[in-house]
N, C-alpha and C positions, 0 to 999 in steps of 0.2 A: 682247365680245371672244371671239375662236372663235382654240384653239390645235389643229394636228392634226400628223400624221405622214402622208407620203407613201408612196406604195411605193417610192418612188427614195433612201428615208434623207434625205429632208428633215423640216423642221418649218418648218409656214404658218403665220404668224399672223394673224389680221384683225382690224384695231381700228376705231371709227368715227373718223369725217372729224373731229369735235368734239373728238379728243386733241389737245394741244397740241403741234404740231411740232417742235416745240428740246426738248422733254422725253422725246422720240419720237427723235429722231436722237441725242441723248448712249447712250438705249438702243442704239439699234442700232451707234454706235461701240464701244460696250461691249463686245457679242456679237461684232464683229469680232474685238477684242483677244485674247477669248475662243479664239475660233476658231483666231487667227495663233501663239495661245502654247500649245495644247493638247497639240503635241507637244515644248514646249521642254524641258531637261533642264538649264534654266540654274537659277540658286541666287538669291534675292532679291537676296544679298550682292555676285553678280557683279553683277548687273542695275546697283545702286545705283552701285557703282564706276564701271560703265562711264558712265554719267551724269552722272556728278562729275567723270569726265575729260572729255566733252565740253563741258560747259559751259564748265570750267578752261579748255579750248582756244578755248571760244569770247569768255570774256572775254577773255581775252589777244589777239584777233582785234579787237576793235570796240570795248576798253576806252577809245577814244579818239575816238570818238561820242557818249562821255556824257562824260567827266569831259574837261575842255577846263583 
């Protein structure tokens, strides 16, 4: 594995062909997350909240695809 810095403010990394792909993409999902939250200023607490209302909204949406 070869990790480096660019002069354009990136970072490359090179793994060999022999990592295991699904172990290799949850990383890189990961570093996305990373990436998309680095400027957030939100609070876990919000985070979890707004989560628990989506979901709430979404049972209540499809609660009648499962329970018959």
């Amino acid at each position: 594995m070869n990790i480096e810095r660019t002069t354009n403010n990136q970072i490359v990394i090179t793994v060999s062909s022999s990592v295991d792909s699904f172990g290799l993409q949850r990383i890189i999902d990961y570093v996305k997350y990373l990436e998309a939250t680095s400027k957030s200023k939100a609070k876990q607490s919000d985070v979890d909240k707004l989560a628990d209302e989506v979901n709430a909204s979404w049972w209540t949406k499809n609660r009648k695809r499962f329970i018959k």
